[in-house]
VEXVEXDO-799543 format. One record per residue (C-alpha): residue in three letters; x, y, z. Coordinates in steps of 0.2 Angstrom, whole numbers, padded with zeros to 4 digits, always signed. Layout:
N
ALAXYZ;...
//
This chain:
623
UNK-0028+0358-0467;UNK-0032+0378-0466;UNK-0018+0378-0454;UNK-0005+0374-0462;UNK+0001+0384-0477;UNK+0014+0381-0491;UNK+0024+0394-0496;UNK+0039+0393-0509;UNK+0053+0405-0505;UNK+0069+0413-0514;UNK+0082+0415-0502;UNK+0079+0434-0502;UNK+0061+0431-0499;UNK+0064+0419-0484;UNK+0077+0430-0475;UNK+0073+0449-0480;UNK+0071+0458-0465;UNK+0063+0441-0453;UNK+0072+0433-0440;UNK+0069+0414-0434;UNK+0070+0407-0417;UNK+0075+0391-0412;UNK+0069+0381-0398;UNK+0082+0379-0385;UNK+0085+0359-0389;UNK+0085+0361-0406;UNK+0099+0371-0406;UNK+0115+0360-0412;UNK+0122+0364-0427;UNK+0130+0350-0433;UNK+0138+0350-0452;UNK+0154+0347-0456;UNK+0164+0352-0470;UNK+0158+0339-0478;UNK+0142+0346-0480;UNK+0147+0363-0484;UNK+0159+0356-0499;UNK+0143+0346-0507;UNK+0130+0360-0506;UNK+0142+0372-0514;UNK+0146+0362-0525;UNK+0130+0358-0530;UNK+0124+0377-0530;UNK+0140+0380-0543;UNK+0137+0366-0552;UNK+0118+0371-0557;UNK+0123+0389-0559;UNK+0136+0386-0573;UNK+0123+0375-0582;UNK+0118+0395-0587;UNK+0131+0408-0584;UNK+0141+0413-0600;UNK+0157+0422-0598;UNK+0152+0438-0595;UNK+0137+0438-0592;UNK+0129+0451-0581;UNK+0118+0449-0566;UNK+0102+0454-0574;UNK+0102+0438-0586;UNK+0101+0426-0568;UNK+0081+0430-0573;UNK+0081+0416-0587;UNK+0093+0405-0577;UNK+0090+0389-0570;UNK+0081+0388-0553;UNK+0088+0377-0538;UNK+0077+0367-0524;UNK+0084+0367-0507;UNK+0071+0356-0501;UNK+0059+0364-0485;UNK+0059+0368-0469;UNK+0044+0369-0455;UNK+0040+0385-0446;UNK+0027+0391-0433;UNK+0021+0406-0427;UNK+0020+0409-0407;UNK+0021+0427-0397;UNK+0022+0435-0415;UNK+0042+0426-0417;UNK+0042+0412-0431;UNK+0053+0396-0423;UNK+0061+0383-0436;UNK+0054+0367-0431;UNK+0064+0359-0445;UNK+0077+0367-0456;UNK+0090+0376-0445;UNK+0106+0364-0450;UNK+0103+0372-0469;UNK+0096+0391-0462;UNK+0111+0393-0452;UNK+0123+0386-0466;UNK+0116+0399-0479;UNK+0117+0413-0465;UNK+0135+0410-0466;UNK+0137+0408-0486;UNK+0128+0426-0485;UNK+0141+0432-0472;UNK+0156+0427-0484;UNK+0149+0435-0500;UNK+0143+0451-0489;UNK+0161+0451-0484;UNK+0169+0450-0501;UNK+0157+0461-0510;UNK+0161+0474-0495;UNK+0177+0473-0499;UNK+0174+0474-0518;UNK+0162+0490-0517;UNK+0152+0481-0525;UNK+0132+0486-0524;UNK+0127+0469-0520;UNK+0131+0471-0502;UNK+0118+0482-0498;UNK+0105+0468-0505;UNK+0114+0454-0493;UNK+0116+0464-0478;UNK+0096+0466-0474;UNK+0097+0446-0475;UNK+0107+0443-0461;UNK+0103+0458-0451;UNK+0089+0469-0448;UNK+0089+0485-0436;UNK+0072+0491-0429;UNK+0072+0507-0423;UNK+0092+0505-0417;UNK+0088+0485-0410;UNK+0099+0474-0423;UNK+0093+0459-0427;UNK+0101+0443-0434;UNK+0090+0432-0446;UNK+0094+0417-0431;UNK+0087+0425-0415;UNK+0096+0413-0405;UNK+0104+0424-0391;UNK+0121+0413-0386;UNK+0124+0414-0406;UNK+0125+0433-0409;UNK+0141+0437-0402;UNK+0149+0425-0415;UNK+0137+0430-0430;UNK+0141+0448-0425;UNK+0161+0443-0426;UNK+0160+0434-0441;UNK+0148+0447-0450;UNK+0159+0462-0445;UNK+0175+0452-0450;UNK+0181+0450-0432;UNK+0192+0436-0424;UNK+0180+0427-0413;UNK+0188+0416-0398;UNK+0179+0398-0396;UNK+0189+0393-0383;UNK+0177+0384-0370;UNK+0160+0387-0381;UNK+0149+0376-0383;UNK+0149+0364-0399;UNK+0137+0374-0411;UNK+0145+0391-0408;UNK+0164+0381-0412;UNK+0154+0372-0427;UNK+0147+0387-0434;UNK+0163+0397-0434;UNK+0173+0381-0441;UNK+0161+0381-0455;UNK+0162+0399-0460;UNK+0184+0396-0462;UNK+0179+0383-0472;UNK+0168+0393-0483;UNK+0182+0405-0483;UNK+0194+0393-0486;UNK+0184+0387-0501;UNK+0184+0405-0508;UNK+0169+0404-0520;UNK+0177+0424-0523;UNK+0190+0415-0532;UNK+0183+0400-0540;UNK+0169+0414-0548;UNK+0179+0426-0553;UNK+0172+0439-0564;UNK+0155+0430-0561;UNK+0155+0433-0544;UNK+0141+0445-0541;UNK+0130+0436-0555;UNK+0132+0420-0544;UNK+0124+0431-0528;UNK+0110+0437-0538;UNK+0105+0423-0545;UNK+0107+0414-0528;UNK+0096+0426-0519;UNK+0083+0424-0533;UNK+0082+0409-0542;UNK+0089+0396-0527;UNK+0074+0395-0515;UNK+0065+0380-0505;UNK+0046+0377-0498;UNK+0044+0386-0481;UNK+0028+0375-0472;UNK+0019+0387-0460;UNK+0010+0377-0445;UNK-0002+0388-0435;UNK+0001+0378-0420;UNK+0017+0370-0410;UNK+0006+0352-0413;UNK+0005+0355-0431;UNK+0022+0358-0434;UNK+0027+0345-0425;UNK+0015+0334-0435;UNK+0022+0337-0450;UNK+0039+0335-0445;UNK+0038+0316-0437;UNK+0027+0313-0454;UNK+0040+0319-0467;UNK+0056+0310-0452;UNK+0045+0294-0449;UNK+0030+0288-0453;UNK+0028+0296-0470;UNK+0046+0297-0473;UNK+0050+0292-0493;UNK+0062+0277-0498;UNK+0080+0285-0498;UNK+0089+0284-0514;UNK+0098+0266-0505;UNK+0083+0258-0500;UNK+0078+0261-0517;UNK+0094+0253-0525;UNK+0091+0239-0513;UNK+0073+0237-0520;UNK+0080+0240-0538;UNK+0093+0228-0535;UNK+0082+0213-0526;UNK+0068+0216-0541;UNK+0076+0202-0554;UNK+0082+0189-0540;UNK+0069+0175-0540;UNK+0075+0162-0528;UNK+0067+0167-0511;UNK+0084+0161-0504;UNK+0094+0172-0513;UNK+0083+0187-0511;UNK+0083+0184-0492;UNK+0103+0180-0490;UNK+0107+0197-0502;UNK+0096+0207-0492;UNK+0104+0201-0475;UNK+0123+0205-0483;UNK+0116+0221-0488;UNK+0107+0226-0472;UNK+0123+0221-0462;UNK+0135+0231-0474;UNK+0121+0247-0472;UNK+0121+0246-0453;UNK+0139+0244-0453;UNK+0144+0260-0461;UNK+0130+0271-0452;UNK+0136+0263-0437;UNK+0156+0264-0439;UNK+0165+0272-0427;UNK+0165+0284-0415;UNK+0154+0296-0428;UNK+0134+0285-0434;UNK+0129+0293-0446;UNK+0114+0290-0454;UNK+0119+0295-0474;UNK+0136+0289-0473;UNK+0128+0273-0485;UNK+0122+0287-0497;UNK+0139+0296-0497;UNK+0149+0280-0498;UNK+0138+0273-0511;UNK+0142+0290-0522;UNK+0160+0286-0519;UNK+0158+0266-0526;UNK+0151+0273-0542;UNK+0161+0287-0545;UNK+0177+0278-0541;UNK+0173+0262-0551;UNK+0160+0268-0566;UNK+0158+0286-0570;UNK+0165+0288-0586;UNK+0159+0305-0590;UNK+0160+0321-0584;UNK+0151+0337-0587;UNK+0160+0347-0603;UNK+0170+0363-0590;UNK+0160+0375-0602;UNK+0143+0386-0600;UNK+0128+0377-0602;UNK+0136+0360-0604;UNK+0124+0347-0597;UNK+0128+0331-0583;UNK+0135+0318-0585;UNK+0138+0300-0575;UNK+0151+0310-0562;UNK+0138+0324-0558;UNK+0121+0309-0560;UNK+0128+0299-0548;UNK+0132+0313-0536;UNK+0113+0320-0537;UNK+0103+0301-0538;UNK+0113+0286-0541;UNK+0099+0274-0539;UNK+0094+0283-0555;UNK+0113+0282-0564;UNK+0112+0264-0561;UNK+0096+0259-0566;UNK+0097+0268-0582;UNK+0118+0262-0586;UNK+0114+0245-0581;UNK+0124+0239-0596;UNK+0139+0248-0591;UNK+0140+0242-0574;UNK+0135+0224-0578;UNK+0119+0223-0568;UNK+0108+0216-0580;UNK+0102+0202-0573;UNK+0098+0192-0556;UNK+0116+0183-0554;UNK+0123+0199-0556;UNK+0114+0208-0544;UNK+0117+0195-0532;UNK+0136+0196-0536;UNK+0133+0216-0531;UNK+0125+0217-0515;UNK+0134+0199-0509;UNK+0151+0203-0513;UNK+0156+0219-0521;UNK+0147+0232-0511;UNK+0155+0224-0498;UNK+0169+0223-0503;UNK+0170+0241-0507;UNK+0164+0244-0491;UNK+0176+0238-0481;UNK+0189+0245-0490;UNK+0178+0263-0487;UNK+0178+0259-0467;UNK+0197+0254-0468;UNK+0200+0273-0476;UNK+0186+0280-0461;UNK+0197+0273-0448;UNK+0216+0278-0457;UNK+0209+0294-0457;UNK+0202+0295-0438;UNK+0216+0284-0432;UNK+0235+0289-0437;UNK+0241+0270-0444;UNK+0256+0263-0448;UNK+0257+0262-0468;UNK+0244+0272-0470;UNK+0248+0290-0464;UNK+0245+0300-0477;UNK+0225+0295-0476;UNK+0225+0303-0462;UNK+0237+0315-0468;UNK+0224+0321-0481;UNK+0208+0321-0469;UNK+0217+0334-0455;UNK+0217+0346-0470;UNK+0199+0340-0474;UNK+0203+0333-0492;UNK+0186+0325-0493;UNK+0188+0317-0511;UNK+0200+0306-0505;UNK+0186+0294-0499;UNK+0182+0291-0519;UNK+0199+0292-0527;UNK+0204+0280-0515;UNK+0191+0266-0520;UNK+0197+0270-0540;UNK+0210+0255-0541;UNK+0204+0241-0532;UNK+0196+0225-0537;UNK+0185+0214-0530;UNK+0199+0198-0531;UNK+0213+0210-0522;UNK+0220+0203-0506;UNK+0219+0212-0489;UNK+0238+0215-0492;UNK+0234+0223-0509;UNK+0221+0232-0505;UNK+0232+0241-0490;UNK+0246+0244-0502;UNK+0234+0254-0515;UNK+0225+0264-0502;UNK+0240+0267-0496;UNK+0247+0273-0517;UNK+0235+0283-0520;UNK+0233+0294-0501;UNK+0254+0297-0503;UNK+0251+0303-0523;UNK+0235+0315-0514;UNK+0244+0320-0501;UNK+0261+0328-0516;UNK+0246+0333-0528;UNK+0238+0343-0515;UNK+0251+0351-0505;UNK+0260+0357-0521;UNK+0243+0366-0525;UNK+0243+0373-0507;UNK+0260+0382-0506;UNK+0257+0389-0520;UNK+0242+0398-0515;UNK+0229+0386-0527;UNK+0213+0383-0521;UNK+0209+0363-0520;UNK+0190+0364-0513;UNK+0179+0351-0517;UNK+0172+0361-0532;UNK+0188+0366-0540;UNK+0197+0351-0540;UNK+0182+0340-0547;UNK+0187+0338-0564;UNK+0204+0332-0558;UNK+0197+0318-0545;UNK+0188+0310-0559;UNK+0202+0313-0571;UNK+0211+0302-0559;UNK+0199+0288-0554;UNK+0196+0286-0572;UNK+0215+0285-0576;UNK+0218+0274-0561;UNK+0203+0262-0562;UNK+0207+0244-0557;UNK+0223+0244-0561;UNK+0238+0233-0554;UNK+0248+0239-0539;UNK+0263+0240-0552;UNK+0253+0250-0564;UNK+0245+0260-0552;UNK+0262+0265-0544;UNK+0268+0267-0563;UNK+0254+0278-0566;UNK+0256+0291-0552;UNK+0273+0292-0552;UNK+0270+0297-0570;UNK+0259+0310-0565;UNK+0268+0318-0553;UNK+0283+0321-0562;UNK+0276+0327-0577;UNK+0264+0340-0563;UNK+0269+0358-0568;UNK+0265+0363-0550;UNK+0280+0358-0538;UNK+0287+0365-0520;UNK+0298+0378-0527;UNK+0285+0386-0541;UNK+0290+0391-0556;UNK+0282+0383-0571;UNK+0273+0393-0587;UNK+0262+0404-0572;UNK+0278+0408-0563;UNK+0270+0403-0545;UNK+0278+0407-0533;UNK+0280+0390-0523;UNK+0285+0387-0505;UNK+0296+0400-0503;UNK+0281+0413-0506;UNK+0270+0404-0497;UNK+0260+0417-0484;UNK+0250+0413-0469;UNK+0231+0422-0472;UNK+0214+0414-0469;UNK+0214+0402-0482;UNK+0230+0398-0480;UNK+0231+0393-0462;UNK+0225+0377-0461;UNK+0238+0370-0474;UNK+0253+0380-0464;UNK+0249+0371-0447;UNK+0251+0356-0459;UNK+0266+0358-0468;UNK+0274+0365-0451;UNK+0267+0348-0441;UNK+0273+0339-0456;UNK+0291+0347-0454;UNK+0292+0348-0436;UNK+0286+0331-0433;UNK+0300+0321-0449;UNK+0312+0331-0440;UNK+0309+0325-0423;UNK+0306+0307-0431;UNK+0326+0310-0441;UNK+0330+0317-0423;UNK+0327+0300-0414;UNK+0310+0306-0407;UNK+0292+0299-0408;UNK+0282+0307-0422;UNK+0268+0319-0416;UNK+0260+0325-0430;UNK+0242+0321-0421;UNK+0247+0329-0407;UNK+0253+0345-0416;UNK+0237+0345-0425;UNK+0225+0341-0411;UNK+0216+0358-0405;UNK+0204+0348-0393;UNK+0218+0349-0382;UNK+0219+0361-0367;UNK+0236+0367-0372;UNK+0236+0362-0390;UNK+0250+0370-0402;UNK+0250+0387-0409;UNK+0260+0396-0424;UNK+0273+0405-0419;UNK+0277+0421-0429;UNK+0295+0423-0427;UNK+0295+0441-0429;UNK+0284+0450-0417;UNK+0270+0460-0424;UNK+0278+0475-0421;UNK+0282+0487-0435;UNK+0289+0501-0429;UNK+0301+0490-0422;UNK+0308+0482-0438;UNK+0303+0498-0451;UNK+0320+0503-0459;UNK+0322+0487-0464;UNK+0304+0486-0474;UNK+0296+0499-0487;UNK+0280+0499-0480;UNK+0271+0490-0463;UNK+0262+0479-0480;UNK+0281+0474-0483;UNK+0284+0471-0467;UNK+0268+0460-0465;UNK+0270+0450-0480;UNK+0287+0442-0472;UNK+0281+0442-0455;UNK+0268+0429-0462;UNK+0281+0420-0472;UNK+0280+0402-0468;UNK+0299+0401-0466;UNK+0297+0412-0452;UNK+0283+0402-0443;UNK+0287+0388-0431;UNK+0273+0378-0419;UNK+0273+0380-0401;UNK+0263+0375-0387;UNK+0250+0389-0382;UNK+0255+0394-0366;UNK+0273+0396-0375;UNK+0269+0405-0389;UNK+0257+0415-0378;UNK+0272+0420-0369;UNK+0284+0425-0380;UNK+0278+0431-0396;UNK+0280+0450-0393;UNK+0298+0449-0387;UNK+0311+0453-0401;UNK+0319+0435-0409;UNK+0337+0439-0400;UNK+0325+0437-0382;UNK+0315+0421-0385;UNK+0327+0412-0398;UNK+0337+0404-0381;UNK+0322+0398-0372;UNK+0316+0387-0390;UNK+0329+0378-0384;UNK+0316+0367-0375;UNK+0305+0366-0389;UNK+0304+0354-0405;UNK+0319+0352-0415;UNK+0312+0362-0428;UNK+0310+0377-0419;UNK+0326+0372-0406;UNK+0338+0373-0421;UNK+0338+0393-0422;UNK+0346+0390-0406;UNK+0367+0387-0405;UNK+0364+0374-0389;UNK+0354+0363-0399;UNK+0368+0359-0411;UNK+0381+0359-0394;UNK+0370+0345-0385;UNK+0358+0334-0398;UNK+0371+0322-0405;UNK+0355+0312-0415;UNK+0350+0329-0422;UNK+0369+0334-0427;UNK+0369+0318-0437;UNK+0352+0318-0443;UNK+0354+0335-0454;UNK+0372+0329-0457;UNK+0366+0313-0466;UNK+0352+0321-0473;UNK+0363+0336-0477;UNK+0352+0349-0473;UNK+0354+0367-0471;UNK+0350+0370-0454;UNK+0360+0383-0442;UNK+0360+0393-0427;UNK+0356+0412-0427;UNK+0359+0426-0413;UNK+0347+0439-0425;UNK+0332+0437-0437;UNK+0331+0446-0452;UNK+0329+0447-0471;UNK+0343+0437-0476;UNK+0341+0423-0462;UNK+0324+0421-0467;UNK+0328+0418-0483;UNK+0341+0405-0477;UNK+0325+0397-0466;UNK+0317+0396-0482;UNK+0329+0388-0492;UNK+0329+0375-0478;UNK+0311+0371-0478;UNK+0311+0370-0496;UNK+0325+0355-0493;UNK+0313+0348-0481;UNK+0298+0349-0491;UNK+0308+0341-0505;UNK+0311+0324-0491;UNK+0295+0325-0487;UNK+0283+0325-0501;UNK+0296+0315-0513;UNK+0290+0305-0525;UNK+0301+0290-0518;UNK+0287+0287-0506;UNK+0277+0278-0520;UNK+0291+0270-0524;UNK+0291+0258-0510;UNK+0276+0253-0515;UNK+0278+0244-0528;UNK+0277+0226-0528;
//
């Protein structure tokens, strides 16, 4: 068809100076981190099968290219409109805003190449590569480094600023390194994807319900389905395996209060990894990939060629797979979806780990079981392995580590591997083992001399995991205190008045400068997490420019955590009194806040994070 043309595009050829417009009920942006984590991963995980230490940005021409699929565009009143590809063209808009960011502040020369593919400016009219007019006040923010208030937006606009702090918080500037601007070169000319131009609205459309429905390809499960049925010969047994298997599908697409229609894919890459991959690409330039990386890019492949390995040879087997242990494993996947949705008893720290977005835990988790455990069983290894995350992770965070998807990789499959169908004993045994042989603790330290929790320092990256550790404290100290635990509630910013850090010293400078070097100095302890508390909104709105000695009394009101700065909680809260006095914790009163206090707060929290992140938890466990 003459109308309809083919083109295959580098990301600098797709976005270099054109802007895309979007139909008004096309507009929801709708990834979740999720999403973000895998095609980063995946974008670092092909690059590094060619960068070599030191290599310079002129050698991405011999590198290895990337496919990021297509998308559909037509043409109408001289604008082009994405038909089909705006979840992925507005996801790499905001990759190219963090690494224009980064490379601005670097001074590095790349910025000037990234800046025409986000923006363009025609004669003094600035134009964003998304013409989508309710966008561009937060496209502008987030370009130009600017807070940007989603309070009462609409979805896409919260999505899409979400997504850009989670792309912070990945820090790809970090995880890169010295190779940081060869990535951005080689990502603007060797990653690319097939841009289909329609002439007309009816073509375009055309092509998209044929590639969406009638024309659509076997996904990679309906072809493990067919790979899996092939050897069964009994008509009986190929129809009651793929009735089980249909049912198992349909209910993890389905689960919940979220269908979606790739969770069988996802959950399918976490049954494999968890239970079979053995290998894992060599961390070294050039290495090649291996079962944890094939599994993750097409398992129906992985599966059909390690057939051996998994004990699928033959149609017994393959029954026993799609009759028993998918769903097996499937349940056990949709118990872990609902733990981490639902705060539940027993099982808190999955939840725990998905409020700070720990997305791997929805592998490791499926590492230890077996198909012969017991419902009992099974609860008490999900519930092992979440409480050993939920150490392993926050010890990284205070100490300013990054724990994204693609930096901790090597370590999930080091510990499914080391975990893999073991007992609930052993299992215990095991991560106990690990922890207290972990270099990385709460108070730092170790052969790097990190800095642990009491140098840990509210900044973009950080923030999410402060909120957490202060709902965490506030919320075991309330619980010690004879009070319900809220931690979802202290988490939860849906809400209307939902919970804020509270700086304790008010961002004002010139107000505390003798006691600092410099306004830097000053900064770094205002951001000390020992001198954060949570608040509700309206309260912290409220208070947070008055000097300490002002707004200390009226915390009174407040959460234990943040009322025990104040004398009259210790007067009037007898549970409180003898929760720190059986705990024997540091807590006290103060009339003032400054450098020594602090320290004293921080010594406090360190005590409390000692409680709550000890190993004794797994303890418990054990049968």
């Amino acid at each position: 068809m003459s109308s309809i043309t083919p083109h295959y595009r580098t990301i600098t050829e797709l976005l270099q100076s054109r802007s895309f417009s979007i139909d008004e009920y096309q507009r929801e942006y709708k990834w979740e981190r999720s999403n973000i984590e895998e095609l980063l991963s995946d974008l670092l995980g092909k690059f590094y099968t060619s960068y070599l230490d030191g290599d310079t940005p002129d050698k991405t021409a011999g590198y290895a290219d990337y496919f990021l699929g297509s998308i559909i565009v037509t043409k109408r009143d001289n604008h082009l409109y994405l038909v089909d590809g705006q979840q992925r063209v507005t996801s790499l808009t905001l990759l190219l805003i963090y690494l224009y960011r980064v490379s601005k502040e670097r001074e590095l020369r790349v910025a000037s190449t990234l800046e025409p593919l986000i923006f363009s400016d025609n004669l003094g009219k600035v134009n964003f590569n998304l013409a989508v007019p309710e966008r561009i006040p937060a496209i502008h923010a987030l370009f130009h480094g600017e807070e940007y208030n989603t309070d009462g937006k609409e979805e896409s606009l919260r999505t899409i600023v979400d997504r850009y702090r989670d792309i912070e918080e990945i820090d790809l500037a970090q995880t890169l390194g010295d190779g940081f601007a060869t990535f951005v070169y080689w990502l603007l000319t060797k990653v690319g994807l097939i841009e289909i131009e329609a002439a007309s609205d009816t073509h375009a459309y055309s092509i998209f319900e044929t590639m969406n429905d009638r024309g659509k390809p076997l996904s990679p499960v309906d072809m493990l389905k067919a790979y899996l049925l092939a050897p069964i010969e009994s008509r009986e047994e190929r129809a009651a395996a793929n009735r089980v298997w249909k049912q198992t599908v349909l209910d993890l697409i389905t689960w919940g209060p979220d269908p979606n229609p790739e969770r069988d894919a996802i959950f399918v890459k976490a049954w494999l990894r968890a239970q079979y991959a053995d290998t894992i690409r060599d961390r070294k330039a050039g290495a090649i990939d291996k079962d944890w990386e094939l599994i993750g890019s097409g398992f129906h492949r992985w599966l059909r060629d390690n057939e051996q390995r998994v004990g699928a040879a033959g149609a017994e087997r393959h029954v026993q797979i799609m009759t028993e242990e998918v769903p097996f494993f499937a349940r056990a996947y949709r118990a872990i979806l609902d733990a981490g949705h639902h705060y539940t008893a027993g099982l808190e720290s999955i939840f725990f780990n998905d409020a700070i977005a720990f997305t791997w835990q929805y592998t490791v988790l499926l590492a230890p079981l077996t198909i012969t455990d017991d419902e009992e069983t099974v609860r008490r290894k999900l519930a092992a392995v979440a409480t050993y995350l939920d150490i392993w992770v926050m010890r990284r965070a205070v100490n300013h580590m990054s724990v994204d998807y693609s930096t901790v990789n090597y370590n999930m499959w080091t510990v499914c591997r080391d975990i893999r169908r073991a007992s609930l004993g052993d299992l215990v045994q095991i991560l106990v083992d690990k922890l207290n042989t972990d270099d990385v603790t709460f108070s730092g330290g170790g052969p790097r001399k990190r800095g642990g929790i009491e140098n840990m320092q509210l900044n973009q990256a950080s923030r999410r995991y402060i909120r957490h550790l202060l709902a965490r404290v506030t919320a075991y100290v309330e619980v010690g205190a004879g009070r319900a635990d809220q931690y979802p509630t202290y988490m939860d910013r849906s809400t209307k008045n939902g919970f804020d850090i509270e700086h304790l010293w008010a961002d004002k400078y010139e107000r505390y400068a003798e006691q600092f070097e410099s306004e830097q100095d000053f900064n770094a302890w205002r951001n000390d997490v020992a001198a954060l508390v949570l608040l509700p909104a309206d309260v912290n709105r409220s208070y947070q420019d008055k000097p300490f000695e002002l707004k200390v009394p009226h915390y009174v009101k407040q959460n234990f955590y943040a009322a025990s700065l104040t004398e009259a909680t210790y007067e009037h809260q007898p549970q409180f009194a003898k929760f720190i006095t059986a705990e024997q914790l540091p807590f006290r009163s103060y009339d003032r806040f400054g450098k020594g206090e602090q320290q004293e707060r921080s010594a406090l929290l360190l005590a409390l994070a000692g409680r709550i992140w000890s190993t004794d938890r797994l303890d418990v466990l054990r049968p």
